[in-house]
C-alpha positions in Angstrom: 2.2 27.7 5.5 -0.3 29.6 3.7 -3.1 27.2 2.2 -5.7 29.7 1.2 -3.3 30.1 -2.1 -4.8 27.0 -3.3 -8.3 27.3 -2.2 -9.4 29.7 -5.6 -7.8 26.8 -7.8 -9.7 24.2 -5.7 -13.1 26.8 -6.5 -12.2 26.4 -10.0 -11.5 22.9 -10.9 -14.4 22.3 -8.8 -17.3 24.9 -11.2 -15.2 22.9 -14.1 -16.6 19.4 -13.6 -19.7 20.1 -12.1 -20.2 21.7 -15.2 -18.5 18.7 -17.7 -21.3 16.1 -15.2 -23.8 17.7 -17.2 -22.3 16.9 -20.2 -24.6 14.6 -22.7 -21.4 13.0 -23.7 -19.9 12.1 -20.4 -23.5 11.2 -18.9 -23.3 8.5 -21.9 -20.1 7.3 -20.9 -20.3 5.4 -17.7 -16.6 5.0 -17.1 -15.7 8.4 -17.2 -18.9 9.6 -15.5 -17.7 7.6 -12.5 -14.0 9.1 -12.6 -15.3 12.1 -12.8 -17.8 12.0 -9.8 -14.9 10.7 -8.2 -13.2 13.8 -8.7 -16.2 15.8 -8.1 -16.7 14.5 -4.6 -12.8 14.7 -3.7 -13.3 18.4 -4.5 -16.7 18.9 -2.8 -14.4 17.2 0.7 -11.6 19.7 -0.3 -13.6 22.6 -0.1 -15.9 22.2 2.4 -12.5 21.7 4.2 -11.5 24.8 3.1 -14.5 26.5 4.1 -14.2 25.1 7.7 -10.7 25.8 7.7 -10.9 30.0 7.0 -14.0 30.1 9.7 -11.4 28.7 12.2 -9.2 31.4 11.8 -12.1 33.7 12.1 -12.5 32.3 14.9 -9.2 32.8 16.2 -9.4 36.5 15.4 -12.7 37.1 16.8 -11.5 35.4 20.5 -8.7 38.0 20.1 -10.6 40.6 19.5 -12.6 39.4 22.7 -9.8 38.8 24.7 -8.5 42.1 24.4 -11.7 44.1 25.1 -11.3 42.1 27.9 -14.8 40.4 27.4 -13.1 36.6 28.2 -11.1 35.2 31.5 -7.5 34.2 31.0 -8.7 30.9 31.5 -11.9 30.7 29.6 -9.3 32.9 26.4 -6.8 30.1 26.8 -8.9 27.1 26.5 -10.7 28.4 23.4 -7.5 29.1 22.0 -6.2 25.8 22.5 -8.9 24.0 21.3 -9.7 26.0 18.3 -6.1 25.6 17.3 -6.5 22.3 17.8 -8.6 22.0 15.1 -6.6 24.1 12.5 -3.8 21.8 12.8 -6.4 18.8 12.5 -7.9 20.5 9.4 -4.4 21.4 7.9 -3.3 17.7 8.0 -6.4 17.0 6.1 -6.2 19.3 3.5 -2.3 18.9 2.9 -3.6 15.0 2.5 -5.3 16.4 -0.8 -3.6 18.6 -2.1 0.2 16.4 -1.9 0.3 14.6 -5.3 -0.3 10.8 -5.1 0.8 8.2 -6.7 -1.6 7.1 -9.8 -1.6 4.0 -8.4 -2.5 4.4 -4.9 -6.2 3.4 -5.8 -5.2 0.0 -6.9 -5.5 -3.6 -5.9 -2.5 -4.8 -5.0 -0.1 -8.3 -5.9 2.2 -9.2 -3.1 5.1 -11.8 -3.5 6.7 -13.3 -0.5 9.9 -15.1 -0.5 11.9 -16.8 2.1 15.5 -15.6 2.2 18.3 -16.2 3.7 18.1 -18.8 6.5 17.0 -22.0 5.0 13.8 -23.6 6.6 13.6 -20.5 9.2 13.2 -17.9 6.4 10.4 -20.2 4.6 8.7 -20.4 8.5 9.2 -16.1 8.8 7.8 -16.1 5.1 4.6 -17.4 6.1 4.3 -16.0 9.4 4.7 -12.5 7.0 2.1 -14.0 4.6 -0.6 -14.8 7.6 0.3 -11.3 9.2 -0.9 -9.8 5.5 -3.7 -12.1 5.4 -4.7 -10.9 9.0 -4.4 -7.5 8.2 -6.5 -7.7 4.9 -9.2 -9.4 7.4 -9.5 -6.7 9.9 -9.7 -4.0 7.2 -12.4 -6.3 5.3 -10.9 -6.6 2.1 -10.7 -9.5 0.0 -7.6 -11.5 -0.4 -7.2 -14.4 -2.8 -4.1 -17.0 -2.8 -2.7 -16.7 -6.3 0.3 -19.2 -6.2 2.4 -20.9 -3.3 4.9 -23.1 -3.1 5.9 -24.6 0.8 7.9 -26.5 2.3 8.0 -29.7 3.9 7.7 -28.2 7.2 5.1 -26.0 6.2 7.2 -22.9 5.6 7.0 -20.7 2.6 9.7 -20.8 -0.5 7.5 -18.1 -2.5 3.8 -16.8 -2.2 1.4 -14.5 -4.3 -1.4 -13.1 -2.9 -3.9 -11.1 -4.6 -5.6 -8.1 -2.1 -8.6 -6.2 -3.1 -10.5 -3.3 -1.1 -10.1 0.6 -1.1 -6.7 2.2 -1.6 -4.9 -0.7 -0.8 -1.7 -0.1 -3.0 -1.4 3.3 -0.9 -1.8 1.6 2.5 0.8 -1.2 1.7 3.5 0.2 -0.7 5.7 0.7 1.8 6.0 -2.7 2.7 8.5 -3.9 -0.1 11.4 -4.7 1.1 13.7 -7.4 2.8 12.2 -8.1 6.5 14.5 -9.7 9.3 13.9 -11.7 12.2 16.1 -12.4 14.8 14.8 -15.1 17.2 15.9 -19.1 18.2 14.4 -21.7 15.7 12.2 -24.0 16.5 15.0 -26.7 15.2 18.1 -24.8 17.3 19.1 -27.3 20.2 21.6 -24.6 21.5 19.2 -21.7 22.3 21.6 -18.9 19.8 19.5 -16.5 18.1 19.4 -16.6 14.2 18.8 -14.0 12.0 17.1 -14.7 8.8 15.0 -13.1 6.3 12.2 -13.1 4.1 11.8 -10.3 0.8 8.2 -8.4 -0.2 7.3 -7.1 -2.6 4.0 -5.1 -3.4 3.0 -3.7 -7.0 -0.4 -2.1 -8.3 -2.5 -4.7 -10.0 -2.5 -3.5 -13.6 -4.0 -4.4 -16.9 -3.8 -4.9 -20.6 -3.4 -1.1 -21.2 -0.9 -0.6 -18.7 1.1 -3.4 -20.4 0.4 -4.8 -24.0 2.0 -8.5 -24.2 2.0 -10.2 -27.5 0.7 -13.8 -27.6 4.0 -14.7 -30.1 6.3 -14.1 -26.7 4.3 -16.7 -24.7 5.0 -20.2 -23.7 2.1 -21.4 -22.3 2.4 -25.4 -20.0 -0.4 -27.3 -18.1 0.7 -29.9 -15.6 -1.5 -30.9 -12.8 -2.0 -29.2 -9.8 -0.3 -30.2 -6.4 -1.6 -29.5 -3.2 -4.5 -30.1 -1.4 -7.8 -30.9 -3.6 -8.5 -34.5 -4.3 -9.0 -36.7 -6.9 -9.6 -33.8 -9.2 -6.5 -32.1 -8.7 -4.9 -35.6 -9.6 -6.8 -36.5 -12.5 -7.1 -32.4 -14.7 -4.3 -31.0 -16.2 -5.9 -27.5 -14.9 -2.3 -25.9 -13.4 -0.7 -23.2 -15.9 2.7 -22.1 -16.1 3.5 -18.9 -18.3 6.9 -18.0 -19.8 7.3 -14.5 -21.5 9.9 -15.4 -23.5 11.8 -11.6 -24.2 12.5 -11.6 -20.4 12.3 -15.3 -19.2 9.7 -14.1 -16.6 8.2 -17.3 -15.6 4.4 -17.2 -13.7 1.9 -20.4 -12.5 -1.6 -20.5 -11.4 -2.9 -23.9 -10.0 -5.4 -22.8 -7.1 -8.7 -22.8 -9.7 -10.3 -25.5 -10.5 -10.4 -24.3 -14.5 -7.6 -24.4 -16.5 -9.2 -21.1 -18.4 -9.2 -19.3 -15.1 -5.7 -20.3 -13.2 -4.4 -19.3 -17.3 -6.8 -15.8 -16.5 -5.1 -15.5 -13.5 -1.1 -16.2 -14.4 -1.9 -13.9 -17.4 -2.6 -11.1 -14.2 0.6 -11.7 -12.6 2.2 -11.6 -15.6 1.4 -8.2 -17.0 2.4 -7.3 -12.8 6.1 -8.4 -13.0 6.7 -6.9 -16.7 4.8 -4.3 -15.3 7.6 -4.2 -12.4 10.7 -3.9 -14.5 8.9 -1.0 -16.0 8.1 0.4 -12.7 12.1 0.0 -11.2 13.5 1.0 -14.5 11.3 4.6 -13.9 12.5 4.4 -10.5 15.9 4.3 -11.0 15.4 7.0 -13.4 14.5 9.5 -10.2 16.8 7.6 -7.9 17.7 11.4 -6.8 13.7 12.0 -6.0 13.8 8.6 -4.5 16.4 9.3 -1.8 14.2 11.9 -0.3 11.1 9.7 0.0 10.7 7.4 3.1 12.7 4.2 1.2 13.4 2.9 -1.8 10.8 0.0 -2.2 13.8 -1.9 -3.3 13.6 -5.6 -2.5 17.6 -5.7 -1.7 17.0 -3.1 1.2 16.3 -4.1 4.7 13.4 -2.4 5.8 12.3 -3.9 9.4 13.5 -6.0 12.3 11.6 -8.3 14.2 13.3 -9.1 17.1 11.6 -11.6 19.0 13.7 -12.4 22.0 13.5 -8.5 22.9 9.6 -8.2 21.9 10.7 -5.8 19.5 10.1 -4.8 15.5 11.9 -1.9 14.4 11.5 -0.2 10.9 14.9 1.2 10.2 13.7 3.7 7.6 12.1 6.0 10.0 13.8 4.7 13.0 10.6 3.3 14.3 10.3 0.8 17.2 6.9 -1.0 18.9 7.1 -3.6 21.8 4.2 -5.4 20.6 5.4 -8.4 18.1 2.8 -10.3 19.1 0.1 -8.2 18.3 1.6 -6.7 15.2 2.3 -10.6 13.9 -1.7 -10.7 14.2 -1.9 -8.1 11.4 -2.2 -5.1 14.1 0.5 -3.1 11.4 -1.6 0.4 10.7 1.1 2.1 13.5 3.9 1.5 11.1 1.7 2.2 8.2 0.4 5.3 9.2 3.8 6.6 10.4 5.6 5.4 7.2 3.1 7.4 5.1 3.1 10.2 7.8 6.9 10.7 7.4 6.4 10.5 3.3 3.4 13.2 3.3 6.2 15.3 5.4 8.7 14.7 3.0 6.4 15.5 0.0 5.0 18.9 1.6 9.0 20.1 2.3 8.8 20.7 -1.9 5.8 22.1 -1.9 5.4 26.0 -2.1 2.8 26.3 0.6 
């Protein structure tokens, strides 16, 4: 796998914006002054990487040279070796990491819509165990989360649930979670003690905006209605809940958690632009189903992407035929072990194209 081939184009693009940074006209422009120090600092990482990486393997040709002039120990030859190979593997996971094209979308916010399947009141209890397990998650890494719209049960289980995450590459990080999840345990209202199985679908899209999707106010039925739920005599008294229709594909959205009409109408207006956003998104994903079937899964809601087996303490994720025996902990929004082996086995995928 010979990187070096990619270090003089690295050099290059790297001499190229530090030179457009001094530009009067990107200076003036804030926006792209940011994206472009962005990109600036990514390559400054890239090749200092670099750097380290070819004085490694100096390295490794010097203790050679050493070892055969018989100026080091078997022992003392071995453990340099080891070590200094050590980190040239380390360093070549990290450059791959840059150099694999990512998705344009990785550095987004997220949406994620939970939905109880099928299973009745047990799928709307698995949905919001799912939904605090996100939530948990979000807290540990210290990002922001935000409920956008919910709808429960009378036993306090979830029929469907947006949430809104913010914080650094979170799109990346949780893409992979789309998909229908199972459990398999006994329900709370089984007498007999049989195991069910029921499910609960997710689904995770970049946040996106009025340029990534242009909506026409003529396509828009717009209703208030008051707000349910918890919040007092205001909530029973203000009209402040909105409910969206985008008539050309009968997507229907509602936002009742603000207090303003203005805002929850700011907010469904978001969610909107997600899911037109998301037939866009599957439609050019169907288009390179063949690309597709080489990457880790589909991301389609109708495919069954984990197993949580509670009886047996066990959560399986059947794309990469990954198991833990810790549902407890991993319920408690301990997930980055299936999150970093999902996007291990997709940055393995992705390099088997490349001509490294």
């Amino acid at each position: 796998m010979d990187l070096l081939k990619f270090k003089k184009n690295i050099e290059e693009k790297l001499q190229l914006t530090e030179k457009m940074l001094g530009d009067p006209e990107v200076i003036s422009d804030l926006e792209k002054l940011q994206k472009l120090g962005m990109e600036h600092k990514t390559l400054t990482d890239l090749s200092n990487l670099y750097n380290t990486y070819e004085t490694k393997l100096s390295d490794i040709e010097e203790i050679n040279q050493l070892y055969n002039a018989n100026e080091l120990e078997e022992e003392e030859y071995t453990t340099m070796i080891d070590e200094t190979e050590r980190s040239i593997n380390k360093l070549k996971k990290e450059i791959i990491y840059y150099i694999v094209p990512k998705s344009e979308y990785d550095e987004r916010n997220i949406l994620m819509e939970i939905r109880s399947g099928a299973g009745g009141d047990e799928a709307a209890l698995f949905a919001s165990e799912l939904m605090r397990m996100y939530i948990r998650y979000a807290e540990i890494k210290n990002w922001k989360y935000e409920t956008i719209d919910l709808t429960e049960n009378e036993l306090g289980g979830i029929k469907t649930a947006v949430l809104k995450i913010k914080g650094e590459k979170i799109f990346e990080k949780l893409k992979y979670e789309s998909g229908v999840h199972r459990v398999q345990r006994v329900p709370q209202t089984e007498s007999s003690g049989r195991v069910h199985t029921s499910t609960a679908t997710v689904a995770v899209l970049p946040e996106v905006n009025d340029i990534d999707v242009e909506i026409n106010d003529s396509d828009l039925k717009i209703d208030t209605y008051r707000a349910g739920g918890a919040g007092g005599q205001h909530v029973n008294k203000t009209d402040s809940a909105v409910r969206i229709t985008h008539l050309p594909t009968g997507i229907v959205v509602a936002s009742q958690n603000s207090r303003s009409q203005h805002q929850n109408k700011d907010v469904a207006m978001n969610v909107l632009r997600t899911k037109i956003f998301e037939l866009k998104f599957e439609k050019q994903q169907r288009d390179f189903s063949d690309a597709r079937k080489s990457q880790v899964g589909t991301g389609d809601r109708s495919e069954k992407i984990r197993t949580y087996n509670f009886p047996q303490n066990r959560v399986t994720d059947h794309r990469i035929h990954y198991t833990s025996h810790r549902i407890n902990e991993i319920m408690d929004g301990d997930i980055d072990e299936f999150i970093n082996a999902l996007t291990e086995t997709d940055l393995m995928k992705k390099i088997e194209k490349l001509e490294l």
